[in-house]
C-alpha positions in Angstrom: -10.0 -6.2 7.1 -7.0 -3.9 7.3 -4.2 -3.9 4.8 -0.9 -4.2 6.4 2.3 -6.0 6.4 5.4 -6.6 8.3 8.8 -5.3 6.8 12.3 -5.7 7.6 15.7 -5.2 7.0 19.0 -6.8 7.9 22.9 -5.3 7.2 26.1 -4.7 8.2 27.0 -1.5 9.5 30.5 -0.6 11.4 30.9 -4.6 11.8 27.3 -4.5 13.7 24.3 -6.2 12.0 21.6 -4.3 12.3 17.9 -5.7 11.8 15.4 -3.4 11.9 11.8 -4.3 11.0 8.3 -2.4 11.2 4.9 -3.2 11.2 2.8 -0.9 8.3 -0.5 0.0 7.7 -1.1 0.2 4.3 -4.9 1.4 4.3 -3.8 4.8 6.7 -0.6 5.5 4.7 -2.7 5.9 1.4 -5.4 7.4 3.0 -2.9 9.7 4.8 -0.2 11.1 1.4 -0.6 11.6 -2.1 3.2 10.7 -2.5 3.4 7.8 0.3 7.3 7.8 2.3 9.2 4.6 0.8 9.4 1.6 3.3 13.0 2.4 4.6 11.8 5.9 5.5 8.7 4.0 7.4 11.9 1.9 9.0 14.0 4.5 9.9 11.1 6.7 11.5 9.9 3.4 13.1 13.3 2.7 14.2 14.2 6.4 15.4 16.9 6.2 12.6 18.2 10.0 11.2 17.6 9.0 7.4 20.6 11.9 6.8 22.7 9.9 8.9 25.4 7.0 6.8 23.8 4.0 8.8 20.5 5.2 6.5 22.3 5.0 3.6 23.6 1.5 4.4 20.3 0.3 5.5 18.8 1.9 1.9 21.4 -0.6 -0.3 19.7 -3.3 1.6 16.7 -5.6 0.3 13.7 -5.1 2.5 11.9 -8.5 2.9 7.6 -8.3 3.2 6.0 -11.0 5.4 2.5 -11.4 6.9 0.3 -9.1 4.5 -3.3 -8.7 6.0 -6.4 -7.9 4.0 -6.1 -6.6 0.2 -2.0 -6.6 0.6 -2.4 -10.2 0.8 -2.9 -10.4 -2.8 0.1 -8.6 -3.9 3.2 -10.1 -1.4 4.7 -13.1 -3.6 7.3 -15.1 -1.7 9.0 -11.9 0.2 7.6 -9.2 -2.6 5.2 -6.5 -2.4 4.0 -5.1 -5.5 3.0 -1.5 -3.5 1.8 -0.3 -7.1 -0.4 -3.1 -8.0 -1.6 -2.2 -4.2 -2.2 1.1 -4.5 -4.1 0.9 -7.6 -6.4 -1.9 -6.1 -6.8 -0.4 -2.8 -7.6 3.3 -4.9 -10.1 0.9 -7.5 -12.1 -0.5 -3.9 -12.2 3.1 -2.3 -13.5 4.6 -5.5 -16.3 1.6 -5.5 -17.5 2.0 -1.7 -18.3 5.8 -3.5 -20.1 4.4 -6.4 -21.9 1.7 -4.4 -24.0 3.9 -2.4 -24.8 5.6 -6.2 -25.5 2.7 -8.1 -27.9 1.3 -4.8 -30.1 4.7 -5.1 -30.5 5.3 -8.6 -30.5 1.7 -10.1 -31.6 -0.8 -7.3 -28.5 -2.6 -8.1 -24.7 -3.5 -6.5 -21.6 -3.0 -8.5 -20.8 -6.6 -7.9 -24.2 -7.7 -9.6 -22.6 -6.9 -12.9 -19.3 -6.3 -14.2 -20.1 -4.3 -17.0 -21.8 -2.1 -15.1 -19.2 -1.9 -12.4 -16.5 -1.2 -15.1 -18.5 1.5 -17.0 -19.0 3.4 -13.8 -15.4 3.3 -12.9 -14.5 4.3 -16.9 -16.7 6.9 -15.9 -14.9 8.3 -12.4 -11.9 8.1 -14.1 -13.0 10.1 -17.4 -14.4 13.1 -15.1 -10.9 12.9 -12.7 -8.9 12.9 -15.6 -10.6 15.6 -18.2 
């Protein structure tokens, strides 16, 4: 199932409230930028708003409110929250395993899910030889 999630944003601007929302999708953003934009960029570009423009800057002192989270993003939306880095690091954790799956199917006859241990050795591994 996709990750996404619905954001919005509601201000005043110029003695106009402005609501502008936008519907994301979490799993193509990651799998798109190292350095994902933040959600009021996503807004604005959603929104055909300049983000040089003051009405940007407005919109950017706003709260954003998260609603309807789909798929692993589900997980990490707490009444109008979104923990994005608790996301990320899930949704990087399950990409990394569909890689390792295929691995541990081959050489071992077993699935990650069969045993944890196993599961979190491989990924100690992943991340040693990323990392060194």
């Amino acid at each position: 199932m996709t990750s996404a999630l619905e954001i919005h944003v509601e201000f005043s601007f110029r003695g106009e409230t402005h609501r502008f929302q936008a519907t994301v999708d979490l799993d193509e953003m990651l799998s798109k930028y190292d350095n994902p934009p933040s959600f009021y960029e996503i807004i604005a570009q959603h929104n055909k708003i300049d983000t040089y423009s003051y009405l940007y800057e407005v919109m950017e002192q706003a709260e954003i409110v998260f609603e309807k989270a789909t798929g692993l993003a589900a997980q990490f939306l707490k009444e109008g929250r979104f923990d994005f880095e608790g996301f990320a690091a899930g949704w990087r954790e399950n990409r990394i395993l569909e890689l390792l799956e295929p691995i541990a199917q081959r050489e071992l006859g077993m699935g990650l899910d069969s045993n944890a241990a196993f599961r979190r050795a491989l990924l100690e591994a992943y991340w040693l030889g990323k990392n060194s």
